[in-house]
Backbone as CSV, one residue per row, in Angstrom:
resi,resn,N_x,N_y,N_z,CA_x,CA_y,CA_z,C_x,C_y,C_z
1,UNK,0.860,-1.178,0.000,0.000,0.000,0.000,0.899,1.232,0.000
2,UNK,0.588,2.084,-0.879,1.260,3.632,-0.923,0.899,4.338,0.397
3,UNK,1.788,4.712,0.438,1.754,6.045,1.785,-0.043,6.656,1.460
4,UNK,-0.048,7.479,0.231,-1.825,7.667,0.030,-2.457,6.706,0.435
5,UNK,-2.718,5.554,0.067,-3.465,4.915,0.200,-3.299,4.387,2.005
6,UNK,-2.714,4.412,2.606,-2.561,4.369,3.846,-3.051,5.335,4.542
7,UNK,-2.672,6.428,4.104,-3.345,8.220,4.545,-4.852,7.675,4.430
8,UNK,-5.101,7.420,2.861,-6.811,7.751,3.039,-7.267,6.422,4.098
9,UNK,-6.809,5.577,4.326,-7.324,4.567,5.666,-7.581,4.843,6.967
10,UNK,-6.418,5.282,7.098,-6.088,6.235,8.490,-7.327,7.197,8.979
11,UNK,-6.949,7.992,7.636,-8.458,9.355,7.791,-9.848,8.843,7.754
12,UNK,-10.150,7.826,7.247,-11.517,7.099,7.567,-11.339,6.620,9.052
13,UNK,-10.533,5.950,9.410,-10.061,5.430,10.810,-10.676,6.768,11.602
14,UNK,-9.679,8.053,11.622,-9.977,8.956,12.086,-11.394,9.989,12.256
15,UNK,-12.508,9.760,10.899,-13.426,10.217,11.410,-13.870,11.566,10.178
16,UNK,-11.966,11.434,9.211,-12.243,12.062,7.805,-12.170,13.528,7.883
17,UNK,-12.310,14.336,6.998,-11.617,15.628,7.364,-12.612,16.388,7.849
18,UNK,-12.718,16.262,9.039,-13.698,16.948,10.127,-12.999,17.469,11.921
19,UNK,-13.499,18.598,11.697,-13.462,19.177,13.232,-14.450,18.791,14.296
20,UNK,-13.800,18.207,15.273,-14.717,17.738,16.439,-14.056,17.838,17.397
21,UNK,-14.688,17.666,18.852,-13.901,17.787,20.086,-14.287,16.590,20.671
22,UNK,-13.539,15.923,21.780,-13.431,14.718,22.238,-14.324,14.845,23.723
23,UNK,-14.696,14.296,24.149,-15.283,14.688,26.093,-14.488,14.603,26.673
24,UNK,-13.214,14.007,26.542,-12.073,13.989,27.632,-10.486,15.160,27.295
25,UNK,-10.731,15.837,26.053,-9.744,15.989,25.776,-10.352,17.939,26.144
26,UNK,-8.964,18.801,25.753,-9.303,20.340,26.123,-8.926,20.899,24.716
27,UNK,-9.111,20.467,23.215,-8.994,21.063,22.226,-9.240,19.956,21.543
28,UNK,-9.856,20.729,19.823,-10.226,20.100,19.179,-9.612,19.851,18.281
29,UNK,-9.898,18.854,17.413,-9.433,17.661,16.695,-9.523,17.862,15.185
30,UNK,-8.915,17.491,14.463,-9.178,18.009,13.083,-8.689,16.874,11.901
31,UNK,-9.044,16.450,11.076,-8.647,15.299,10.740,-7.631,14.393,11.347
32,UNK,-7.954,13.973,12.487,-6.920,13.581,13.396,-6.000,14.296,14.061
33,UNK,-5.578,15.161,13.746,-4.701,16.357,14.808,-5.154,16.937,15.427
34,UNK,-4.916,16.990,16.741,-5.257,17.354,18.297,-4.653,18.607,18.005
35,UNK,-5.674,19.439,18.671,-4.724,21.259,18.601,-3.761,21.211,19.895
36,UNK,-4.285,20.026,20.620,-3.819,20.712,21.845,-1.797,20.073,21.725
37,UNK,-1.767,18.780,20.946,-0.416,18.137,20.935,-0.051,18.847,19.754
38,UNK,-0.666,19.236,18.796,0.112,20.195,17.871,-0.485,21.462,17.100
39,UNK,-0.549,22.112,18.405,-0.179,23.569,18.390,0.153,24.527,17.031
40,UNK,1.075,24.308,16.790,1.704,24.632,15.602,1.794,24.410,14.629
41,UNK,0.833,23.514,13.968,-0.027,22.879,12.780,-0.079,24.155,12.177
42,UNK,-0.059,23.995,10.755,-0.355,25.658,9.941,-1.646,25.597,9.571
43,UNK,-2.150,24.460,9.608,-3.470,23.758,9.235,-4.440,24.771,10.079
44,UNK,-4.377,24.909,11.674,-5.598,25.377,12.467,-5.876,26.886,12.033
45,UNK,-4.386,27.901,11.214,-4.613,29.339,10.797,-6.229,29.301,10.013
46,UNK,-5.668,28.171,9.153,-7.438,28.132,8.126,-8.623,27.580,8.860
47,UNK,-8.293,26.809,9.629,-9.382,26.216,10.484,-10.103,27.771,11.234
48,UNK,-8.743,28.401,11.859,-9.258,29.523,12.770,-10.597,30.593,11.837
49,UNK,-9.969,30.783,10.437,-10.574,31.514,9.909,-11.792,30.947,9.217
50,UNK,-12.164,29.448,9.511,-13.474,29.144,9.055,-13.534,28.461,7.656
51,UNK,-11.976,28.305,7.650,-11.540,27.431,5.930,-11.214,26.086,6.363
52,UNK,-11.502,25.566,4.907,-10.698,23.816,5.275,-9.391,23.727,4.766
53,UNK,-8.297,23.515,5.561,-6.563,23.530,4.925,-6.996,22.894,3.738
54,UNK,-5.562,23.062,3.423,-5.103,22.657,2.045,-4.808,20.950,2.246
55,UNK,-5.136,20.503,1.308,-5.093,18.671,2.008,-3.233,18.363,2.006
56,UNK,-2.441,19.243,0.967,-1.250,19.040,1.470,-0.580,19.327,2.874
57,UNK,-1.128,20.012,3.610,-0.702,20.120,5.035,-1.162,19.122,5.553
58,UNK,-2.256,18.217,5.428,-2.716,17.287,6.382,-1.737,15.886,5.765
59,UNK,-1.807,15.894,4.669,-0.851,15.079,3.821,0.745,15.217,4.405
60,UNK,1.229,16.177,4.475,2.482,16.548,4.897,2.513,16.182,6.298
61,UNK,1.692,16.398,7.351,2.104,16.416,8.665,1.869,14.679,8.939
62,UNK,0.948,14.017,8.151,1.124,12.883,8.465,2.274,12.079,8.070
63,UNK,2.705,12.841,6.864,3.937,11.613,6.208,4.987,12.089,7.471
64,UNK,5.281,12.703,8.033,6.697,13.993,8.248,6.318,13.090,10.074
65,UNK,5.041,13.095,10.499,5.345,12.911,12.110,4.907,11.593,11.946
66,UNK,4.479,10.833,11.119,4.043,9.312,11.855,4.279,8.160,10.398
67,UNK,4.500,8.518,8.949,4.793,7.531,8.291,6.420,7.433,7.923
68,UNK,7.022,8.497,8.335,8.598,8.426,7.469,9.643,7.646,8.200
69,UNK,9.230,8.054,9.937,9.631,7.112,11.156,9.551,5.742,10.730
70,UNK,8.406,4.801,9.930,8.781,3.505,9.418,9.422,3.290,8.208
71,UNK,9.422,4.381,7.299,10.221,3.651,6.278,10.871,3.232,5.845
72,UNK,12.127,2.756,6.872,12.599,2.051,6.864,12.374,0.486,6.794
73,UNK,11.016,0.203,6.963,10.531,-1.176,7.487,10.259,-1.468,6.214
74,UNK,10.916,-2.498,5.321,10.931,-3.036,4.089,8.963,-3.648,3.865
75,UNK,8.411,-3.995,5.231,7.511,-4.934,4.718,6.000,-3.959,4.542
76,UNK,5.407,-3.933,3.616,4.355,-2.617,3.948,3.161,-2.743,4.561
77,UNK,2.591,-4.205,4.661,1.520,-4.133,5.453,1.746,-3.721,6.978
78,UNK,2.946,-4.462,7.637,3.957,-4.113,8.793,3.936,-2.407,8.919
79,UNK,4.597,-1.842,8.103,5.134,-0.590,8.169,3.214,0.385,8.349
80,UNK,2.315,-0.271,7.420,1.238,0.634,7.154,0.347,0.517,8.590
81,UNK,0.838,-0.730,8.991,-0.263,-0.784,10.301,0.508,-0.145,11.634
82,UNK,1.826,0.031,11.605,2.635,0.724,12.826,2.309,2.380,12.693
83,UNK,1.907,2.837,11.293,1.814,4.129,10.756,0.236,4.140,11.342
84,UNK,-0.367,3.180,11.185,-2.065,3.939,12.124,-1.881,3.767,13.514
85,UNK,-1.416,3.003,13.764,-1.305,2.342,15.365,-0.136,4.390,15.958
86,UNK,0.722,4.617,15.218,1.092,5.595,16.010,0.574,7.008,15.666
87,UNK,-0.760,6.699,14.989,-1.613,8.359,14.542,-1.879,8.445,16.073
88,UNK,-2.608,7.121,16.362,-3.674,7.180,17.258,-2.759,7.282,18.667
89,UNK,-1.617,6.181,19.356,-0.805,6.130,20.520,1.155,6.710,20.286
90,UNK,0.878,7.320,19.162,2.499,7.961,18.991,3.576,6.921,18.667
91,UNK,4.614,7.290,17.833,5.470,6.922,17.143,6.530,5.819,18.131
92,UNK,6.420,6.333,19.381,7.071,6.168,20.526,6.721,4.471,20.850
93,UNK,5.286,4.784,20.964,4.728,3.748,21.929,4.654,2.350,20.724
94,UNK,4.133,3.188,19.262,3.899,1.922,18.179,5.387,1.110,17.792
95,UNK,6.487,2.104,18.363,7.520,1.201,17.985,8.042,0.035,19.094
96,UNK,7.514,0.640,20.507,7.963,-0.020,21.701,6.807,-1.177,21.429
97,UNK,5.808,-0.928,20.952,5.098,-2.501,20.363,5.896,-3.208,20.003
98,UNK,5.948,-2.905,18.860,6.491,-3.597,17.848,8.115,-4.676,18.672
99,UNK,8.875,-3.591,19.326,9.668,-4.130,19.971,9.282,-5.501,20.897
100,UNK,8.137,-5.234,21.705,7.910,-6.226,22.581,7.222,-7.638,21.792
101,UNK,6.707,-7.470,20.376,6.119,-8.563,19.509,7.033,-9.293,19.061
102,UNK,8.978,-8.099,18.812,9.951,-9.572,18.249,10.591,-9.648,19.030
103,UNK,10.267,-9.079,20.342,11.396,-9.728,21.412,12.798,-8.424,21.563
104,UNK,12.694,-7.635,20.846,13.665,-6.422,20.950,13.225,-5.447,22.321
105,UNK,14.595,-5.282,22.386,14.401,-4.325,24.292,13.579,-2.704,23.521
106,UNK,12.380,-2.950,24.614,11.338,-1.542,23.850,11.719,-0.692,24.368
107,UNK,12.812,0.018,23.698,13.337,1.663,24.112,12.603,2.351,22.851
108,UNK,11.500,2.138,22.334,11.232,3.211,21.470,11.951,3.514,20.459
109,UNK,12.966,2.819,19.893,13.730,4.009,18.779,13.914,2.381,17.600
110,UNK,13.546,3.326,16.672,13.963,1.686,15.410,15.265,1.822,15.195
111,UNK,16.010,0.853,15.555,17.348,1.132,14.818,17.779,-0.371,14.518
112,UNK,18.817,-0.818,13.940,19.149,-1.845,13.209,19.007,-2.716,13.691
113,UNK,19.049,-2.679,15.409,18.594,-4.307,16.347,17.335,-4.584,15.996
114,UNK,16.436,-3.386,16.177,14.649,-3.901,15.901,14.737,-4.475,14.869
115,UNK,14.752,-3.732,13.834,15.393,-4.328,12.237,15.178,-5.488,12.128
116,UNK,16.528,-6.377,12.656,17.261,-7.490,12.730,15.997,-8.263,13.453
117,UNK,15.556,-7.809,14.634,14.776,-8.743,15.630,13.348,-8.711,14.348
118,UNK,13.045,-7.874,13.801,11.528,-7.675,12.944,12.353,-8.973,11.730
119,UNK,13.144,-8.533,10.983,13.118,-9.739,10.194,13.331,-11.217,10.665
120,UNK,14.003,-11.536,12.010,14.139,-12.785,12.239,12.468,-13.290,12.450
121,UNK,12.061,-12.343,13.104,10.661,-12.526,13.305,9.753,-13.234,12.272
122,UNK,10.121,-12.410,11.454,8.873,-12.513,9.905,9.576,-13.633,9.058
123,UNK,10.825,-14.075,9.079,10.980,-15.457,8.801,10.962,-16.346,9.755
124,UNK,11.072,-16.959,10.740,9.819,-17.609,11.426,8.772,-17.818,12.040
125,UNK,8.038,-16.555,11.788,6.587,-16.742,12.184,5.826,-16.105,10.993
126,UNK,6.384,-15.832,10.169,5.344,-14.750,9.003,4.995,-13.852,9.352
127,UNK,4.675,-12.866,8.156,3.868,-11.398,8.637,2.271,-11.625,8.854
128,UNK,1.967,-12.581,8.208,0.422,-12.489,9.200,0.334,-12.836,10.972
129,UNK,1.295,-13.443,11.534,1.912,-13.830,12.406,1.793,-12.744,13.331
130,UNK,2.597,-11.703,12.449,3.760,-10.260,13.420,1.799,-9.451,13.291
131,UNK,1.234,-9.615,12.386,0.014,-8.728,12.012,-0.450,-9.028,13.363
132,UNK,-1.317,-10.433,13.410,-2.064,-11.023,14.819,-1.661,-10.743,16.070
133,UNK,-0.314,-10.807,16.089,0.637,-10.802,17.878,0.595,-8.969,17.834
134,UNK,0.808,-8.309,16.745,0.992,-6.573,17.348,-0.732,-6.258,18.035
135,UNK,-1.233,-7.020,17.081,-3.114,-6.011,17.401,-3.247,-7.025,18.348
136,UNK,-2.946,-8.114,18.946,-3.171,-8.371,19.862,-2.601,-7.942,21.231
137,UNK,-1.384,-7.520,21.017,-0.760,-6.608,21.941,-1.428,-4.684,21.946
138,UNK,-1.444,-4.763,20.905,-2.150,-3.128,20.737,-3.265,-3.498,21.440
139,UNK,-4.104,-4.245,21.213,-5.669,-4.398,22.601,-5.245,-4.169,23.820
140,UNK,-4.221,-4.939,23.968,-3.922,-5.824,25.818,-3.185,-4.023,26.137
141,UNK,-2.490,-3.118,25.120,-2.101,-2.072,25.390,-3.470,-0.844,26.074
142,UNK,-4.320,-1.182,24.533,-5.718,-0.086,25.166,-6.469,-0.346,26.532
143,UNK,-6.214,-1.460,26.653,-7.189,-2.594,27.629,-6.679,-1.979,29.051
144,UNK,-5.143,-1.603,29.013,-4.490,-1.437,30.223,-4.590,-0.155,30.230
145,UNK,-4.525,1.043,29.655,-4.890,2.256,29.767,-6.074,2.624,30.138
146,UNK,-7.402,1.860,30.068,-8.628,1.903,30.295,-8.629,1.302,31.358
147,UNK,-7.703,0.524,32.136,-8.058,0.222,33.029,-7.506,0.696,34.070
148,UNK,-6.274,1.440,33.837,-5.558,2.420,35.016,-6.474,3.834,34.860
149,UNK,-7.285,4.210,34.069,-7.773,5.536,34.004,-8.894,5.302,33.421
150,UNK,-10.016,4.598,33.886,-11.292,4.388,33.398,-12.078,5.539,32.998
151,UNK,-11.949,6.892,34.176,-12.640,7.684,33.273,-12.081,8.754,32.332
152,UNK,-10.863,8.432,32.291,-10.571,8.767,30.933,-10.402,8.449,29.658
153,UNK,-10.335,7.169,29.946,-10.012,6.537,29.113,-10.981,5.071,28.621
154,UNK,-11.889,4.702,29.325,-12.927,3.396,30.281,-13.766,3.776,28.230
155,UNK,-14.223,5.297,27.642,-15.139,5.507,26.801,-15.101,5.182,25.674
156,UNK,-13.687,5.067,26.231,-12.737,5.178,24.422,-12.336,3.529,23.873
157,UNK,-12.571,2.645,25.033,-11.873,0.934,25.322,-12.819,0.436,24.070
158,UNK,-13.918,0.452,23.378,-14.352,-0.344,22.955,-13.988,0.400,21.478
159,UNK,-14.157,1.421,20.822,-13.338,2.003,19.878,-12.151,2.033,19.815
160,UNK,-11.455,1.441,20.827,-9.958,1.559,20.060,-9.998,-0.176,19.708
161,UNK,-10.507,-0.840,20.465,-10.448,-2.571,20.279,-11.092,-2.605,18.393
162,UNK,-12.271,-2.216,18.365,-13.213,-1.582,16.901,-11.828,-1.319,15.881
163,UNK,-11.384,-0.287,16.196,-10.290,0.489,15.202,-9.163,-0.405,15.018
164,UNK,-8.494,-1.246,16.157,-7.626,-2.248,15.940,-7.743,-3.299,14.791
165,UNK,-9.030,-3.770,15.097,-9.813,-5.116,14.722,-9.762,-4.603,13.223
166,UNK,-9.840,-3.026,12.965,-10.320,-2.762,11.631,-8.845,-2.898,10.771
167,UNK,-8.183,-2.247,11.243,-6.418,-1.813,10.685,-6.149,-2.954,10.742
168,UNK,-6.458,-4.124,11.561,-5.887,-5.064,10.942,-6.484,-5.986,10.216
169,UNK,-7.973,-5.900,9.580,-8.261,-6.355,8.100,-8.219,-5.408,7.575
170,UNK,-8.178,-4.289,7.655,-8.243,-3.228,6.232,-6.739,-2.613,5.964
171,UNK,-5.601,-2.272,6.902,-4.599,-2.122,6.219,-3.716,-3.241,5.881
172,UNK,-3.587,-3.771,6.760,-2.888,-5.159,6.821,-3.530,-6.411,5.927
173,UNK,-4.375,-6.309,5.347,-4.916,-7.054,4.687,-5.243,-8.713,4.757
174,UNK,-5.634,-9.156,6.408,-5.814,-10.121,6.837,-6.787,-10.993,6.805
């Protein structure tokens, strides 16, 4: 799958190019970008003034903060489903997944050990394999956030399990 074609998944994931506000959160949301984590979006100037950005800014901020971080990852269903998994829980946390699915120490950062640990992985267990064990870890991840902070988080437990379940038949192609 092309980076586009991953974008337009994502943005259905997300809810599509619409402004809304969350009940738990203190700013609103805009095709997936939180005003409140990024501030400095050039995107919200047009929002402020009652316009819809230009789809290259929404295009740009997604490739630049959450798809370029994988491209290194040769395999693309792999790479396309770590790219939704960190719209939604950050670049940080989707790689410290990923780490804990091949057994690599989850410091967050891809570098040639993950690499190494992701391909030993995917030749003996396959990528439908690495697909099943991440979204099953991405649940047991939402599952535990909802359950240390129910009411913040208790509303959101059955939509993120929904959104998992989805990314991994619709990007991952399972």
């Amino acid at each position: 799958m092309s980076f586009e074609k991953a974008l337009e998944k994502v943005l259905q994931l997300e809810g599509g190019l619409k402004l809304h506000k969350n009940p738990t959160e203190q700013a609103e949301t805009y095709a997936g970008i939180y005003r409140k984590a990024y501030p400095n979006w050039e995107g919200w100037a047009y929002i402020d003034k009652g316009e819809n950005p230009p789809f290259k800014l929404i295009n740009d901020f997604y490739y630049e903060n959450f798809y370029k971080p994988f491209e290194n990852i040769p395999n693309e269903a792999i790479r396309d489903l770590l790219f939704e998994f960190a719209v939604n829980a950050s670049v940080r946390t989707a790689t410290k997944l990923l780490q804990k699915v091949v057994g690599a120490k989850p410091d967050g950062i891809l570098g040639e050990k993950t690499l190494q640990k992701l391909n030993e992985y995917l030749t003996e267990k396959f990528e439908e394999n690495f697909i099943k064990d991440f979204t099953l870890a991405r649940i047991a991840f939402y599952t535990g956030l909802a359950n240390k902070n129910p009411k913040k988080y208790g509303l959101y437990l059955r939509g993120w399990i929904n959104r998992s379940l989805k990314a991994m038949e619709e990007i991952a192609n399972v």
